[in-house]
Wavefront OBJ file of the C-alpha trace (Angstrom):
o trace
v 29.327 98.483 60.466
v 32.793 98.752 61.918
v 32.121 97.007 64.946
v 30.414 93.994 63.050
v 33.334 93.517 60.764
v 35.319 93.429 64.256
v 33.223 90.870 65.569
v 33.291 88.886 62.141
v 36.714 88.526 62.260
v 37.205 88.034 65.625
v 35.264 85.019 65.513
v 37.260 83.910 62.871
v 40.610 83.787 64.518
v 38.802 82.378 67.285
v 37.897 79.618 65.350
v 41.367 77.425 64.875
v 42.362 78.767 68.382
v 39.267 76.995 69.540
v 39.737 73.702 67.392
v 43.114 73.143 68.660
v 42.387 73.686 72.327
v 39.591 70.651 71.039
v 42.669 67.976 69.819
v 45.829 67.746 71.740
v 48.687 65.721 70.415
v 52.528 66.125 70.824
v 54.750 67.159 68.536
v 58.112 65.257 70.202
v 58.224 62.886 73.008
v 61.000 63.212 75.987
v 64.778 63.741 75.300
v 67.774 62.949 77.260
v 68.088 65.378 80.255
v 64.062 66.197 80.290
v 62.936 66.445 84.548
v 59.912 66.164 86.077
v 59.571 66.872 89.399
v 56.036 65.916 91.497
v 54.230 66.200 94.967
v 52.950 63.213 95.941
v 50.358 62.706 98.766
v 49.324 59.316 99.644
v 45.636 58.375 102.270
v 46.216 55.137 103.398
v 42.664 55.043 104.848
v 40.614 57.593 104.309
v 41.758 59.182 107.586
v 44.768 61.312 109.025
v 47.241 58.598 108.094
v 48.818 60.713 105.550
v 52.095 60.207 103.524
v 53.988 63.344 101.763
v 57.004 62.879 99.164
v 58.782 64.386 95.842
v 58.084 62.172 92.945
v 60.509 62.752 90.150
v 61.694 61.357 87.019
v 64.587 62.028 84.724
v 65.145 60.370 80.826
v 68.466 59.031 80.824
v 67.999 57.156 77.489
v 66.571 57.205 74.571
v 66.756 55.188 71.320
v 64.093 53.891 68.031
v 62.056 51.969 70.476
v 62.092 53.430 74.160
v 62.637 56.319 76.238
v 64.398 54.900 79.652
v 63.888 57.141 82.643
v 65.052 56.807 86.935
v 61.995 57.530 88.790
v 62.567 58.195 92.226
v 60.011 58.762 95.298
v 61.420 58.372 98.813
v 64.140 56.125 99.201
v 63.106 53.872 96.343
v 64.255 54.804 92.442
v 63.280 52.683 90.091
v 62.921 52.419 86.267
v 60.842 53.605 84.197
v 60.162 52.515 80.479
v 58.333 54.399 78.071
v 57.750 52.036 74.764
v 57.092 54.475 71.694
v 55.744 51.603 69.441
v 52.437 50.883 71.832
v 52.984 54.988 73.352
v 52.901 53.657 76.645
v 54.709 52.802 79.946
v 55.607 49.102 80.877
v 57.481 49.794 83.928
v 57.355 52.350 86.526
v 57.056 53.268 90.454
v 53.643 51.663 91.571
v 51.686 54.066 93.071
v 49.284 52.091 95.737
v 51.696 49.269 96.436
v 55.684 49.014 97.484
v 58.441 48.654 94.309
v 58.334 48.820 90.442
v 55.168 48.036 88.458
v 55.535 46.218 84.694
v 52.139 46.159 82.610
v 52.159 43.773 79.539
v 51.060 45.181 77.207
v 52.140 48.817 77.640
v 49.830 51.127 79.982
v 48.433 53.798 77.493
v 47.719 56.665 79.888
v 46.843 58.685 76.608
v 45.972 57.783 73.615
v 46.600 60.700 71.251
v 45.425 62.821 69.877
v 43.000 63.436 72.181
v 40.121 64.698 71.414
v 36.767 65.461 73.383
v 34.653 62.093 74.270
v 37.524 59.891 73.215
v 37.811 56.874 74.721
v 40.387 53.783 75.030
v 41.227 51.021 77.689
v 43.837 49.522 79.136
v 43.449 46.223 79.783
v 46.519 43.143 80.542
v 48.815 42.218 82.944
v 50.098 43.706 85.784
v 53.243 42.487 87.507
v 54.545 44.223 90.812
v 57.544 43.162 93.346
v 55.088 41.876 95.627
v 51.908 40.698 93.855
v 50.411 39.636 89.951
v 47.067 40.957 88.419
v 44.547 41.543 86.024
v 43.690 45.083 85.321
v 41.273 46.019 82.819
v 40.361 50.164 82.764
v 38.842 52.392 80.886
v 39.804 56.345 80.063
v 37.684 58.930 78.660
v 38.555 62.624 77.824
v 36.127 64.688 79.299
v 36.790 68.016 78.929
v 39.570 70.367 77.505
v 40.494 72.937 80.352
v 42.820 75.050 82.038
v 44.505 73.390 85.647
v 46.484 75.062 87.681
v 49.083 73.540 90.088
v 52.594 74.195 91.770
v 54.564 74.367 88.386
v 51.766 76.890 87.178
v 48.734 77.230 84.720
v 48.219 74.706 82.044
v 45.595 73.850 78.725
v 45.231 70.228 79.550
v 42.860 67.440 78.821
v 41.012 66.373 81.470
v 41.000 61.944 81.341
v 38.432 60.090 83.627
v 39.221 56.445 84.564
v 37.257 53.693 85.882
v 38.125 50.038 86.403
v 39.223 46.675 88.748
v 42.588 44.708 89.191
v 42.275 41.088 90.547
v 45.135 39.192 91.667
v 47.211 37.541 94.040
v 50.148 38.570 96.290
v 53.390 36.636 96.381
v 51.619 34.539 99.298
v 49.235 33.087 97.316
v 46.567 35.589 98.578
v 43.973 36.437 95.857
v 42.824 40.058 96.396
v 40.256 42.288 93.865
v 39.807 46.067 94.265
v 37.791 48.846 92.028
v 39.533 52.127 91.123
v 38.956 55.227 89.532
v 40.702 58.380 89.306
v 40.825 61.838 86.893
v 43.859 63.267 85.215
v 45.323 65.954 83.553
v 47.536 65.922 80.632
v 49.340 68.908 79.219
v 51.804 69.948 76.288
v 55.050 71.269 77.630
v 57.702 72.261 74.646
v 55.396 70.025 72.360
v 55.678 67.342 74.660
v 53.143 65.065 76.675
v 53.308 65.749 80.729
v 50.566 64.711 83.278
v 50.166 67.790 85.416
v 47.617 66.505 87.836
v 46.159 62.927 89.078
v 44.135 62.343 91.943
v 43.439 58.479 91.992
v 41.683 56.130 94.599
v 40.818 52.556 94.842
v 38.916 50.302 96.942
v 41.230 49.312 99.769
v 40.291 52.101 100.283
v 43.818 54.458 99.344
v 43.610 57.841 97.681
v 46.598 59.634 96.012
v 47.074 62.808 94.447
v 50.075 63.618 91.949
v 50.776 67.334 91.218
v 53.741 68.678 88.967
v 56.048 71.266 90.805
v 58.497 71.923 88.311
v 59.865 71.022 85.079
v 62.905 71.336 83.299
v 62.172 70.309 79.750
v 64.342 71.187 76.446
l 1 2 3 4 5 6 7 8 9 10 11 12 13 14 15 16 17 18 19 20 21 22 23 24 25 26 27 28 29 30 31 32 33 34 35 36 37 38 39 40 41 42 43 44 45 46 47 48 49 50 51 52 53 54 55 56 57 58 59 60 61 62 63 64 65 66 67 68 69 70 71 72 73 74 75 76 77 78 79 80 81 82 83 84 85 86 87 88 89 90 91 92 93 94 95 96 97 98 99 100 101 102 103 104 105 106 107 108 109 110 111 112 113 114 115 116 117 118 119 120 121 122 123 124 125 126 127 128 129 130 131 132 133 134 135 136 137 138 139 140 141 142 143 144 145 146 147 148 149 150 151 152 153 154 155 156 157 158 159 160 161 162 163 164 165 166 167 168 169 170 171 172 173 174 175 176 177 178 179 180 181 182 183 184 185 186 187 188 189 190 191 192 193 194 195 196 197 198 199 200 201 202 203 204 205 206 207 208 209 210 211 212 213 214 215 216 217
């Protein structure tokens, strides 16, 4: 009898550890001084043509509407804009392509909470230093899961994302491309932080994004 009251409660205290492992959402967003600090591996091709550098990014700004960041990667630093009305970025470092990306509207990588099956896309414009597109993709929250990478072990939600960009470069060439990629977004001091991505497209590029350290208040 003993052991089945055990297990009784046990299960119960279980119970709202389980349900909020099933919704994420943050309690704050980024403050002034908050660092994130990346490794990020780009495949040009598929083969041994292999690029290494530290991604980071640093809020130097917040006010009612936007959190402004400096992202740096390489010899390029850029900004970055987070707009908390539409909880998403319009401007940051592109990732397959040279110089700062805008996105009208605002890129949503999450779309909180988030919550098992969820699902939401991102579709508008997409305005780099060198080309103009139309990206329409869509993100679903697969599972809820622990990740492990540099900075250390993590509860995350795991996002799948699937979609195409067509456009034209600066040049006046038109160009389309699918892409699809998996990400992992975590809580860190009640805030939002993507602790893993590993992206590719059609050209064909992969990358892979992994957080090495954070310095959060």
């Amino acid at each position: 009898m003993a052991k089945m009251r055990l297990s009784i409660l046990a299960a119960f205290i279980a119970i709202p550890v389980l349900c909020q492992a099933q919704r994420m959402e943050p309690s704050k967003f980024w403050e002034v001084g908050d660092k994130a600090r990346y490794v990020w591996t780009q495949h040009f091709d598929y083969s041994t043509n292999v690029k290494t550098e530290k991604n980071e990014w640093e809020v130097r700004g917040v006010n009612e509407t936007e959190i402004w960041m400096e992202e740096r990667r390489g010899l390029r630093t850029v900004n970055r804009y987070y707009d908390l009305k539409q909880r998403g970025f319009t401007a940051w470092l592109c990732w397959a392509a040279i110089g700062q990306c805008k996105s009208s509207p605002a890129l949503r990588d999450a779309d909180f909470p988030l919550e098992l099956g969820k699902r939401w896309v991102n579709a508008g414009h997409l305005q780099g230093e060198t080309f103009q597109a139309e990206r329409a993709v869509e993100h679903v929250v697969e599972a809820m899961e622990s990740v492990k990478v540099p900075a250390g072990e993590f509860m995350a939600s795991k996002i799948s994302m699937a979609g195409k960009v067509t456009g034209k470069t600066n040049k006046g060439t038109r160009f389309a491309l699918t892409e699809k990629g998996v990400y992992w977004i975590a809580l860190a001091n009640g805030k939002p932080l993507t602790v893993k991505f590993q992206y590719s497209n059609s050209v064909p590029t992969r990358i892979t994004l992994e957080l090495e350290s954070i310095s959060f208040k």
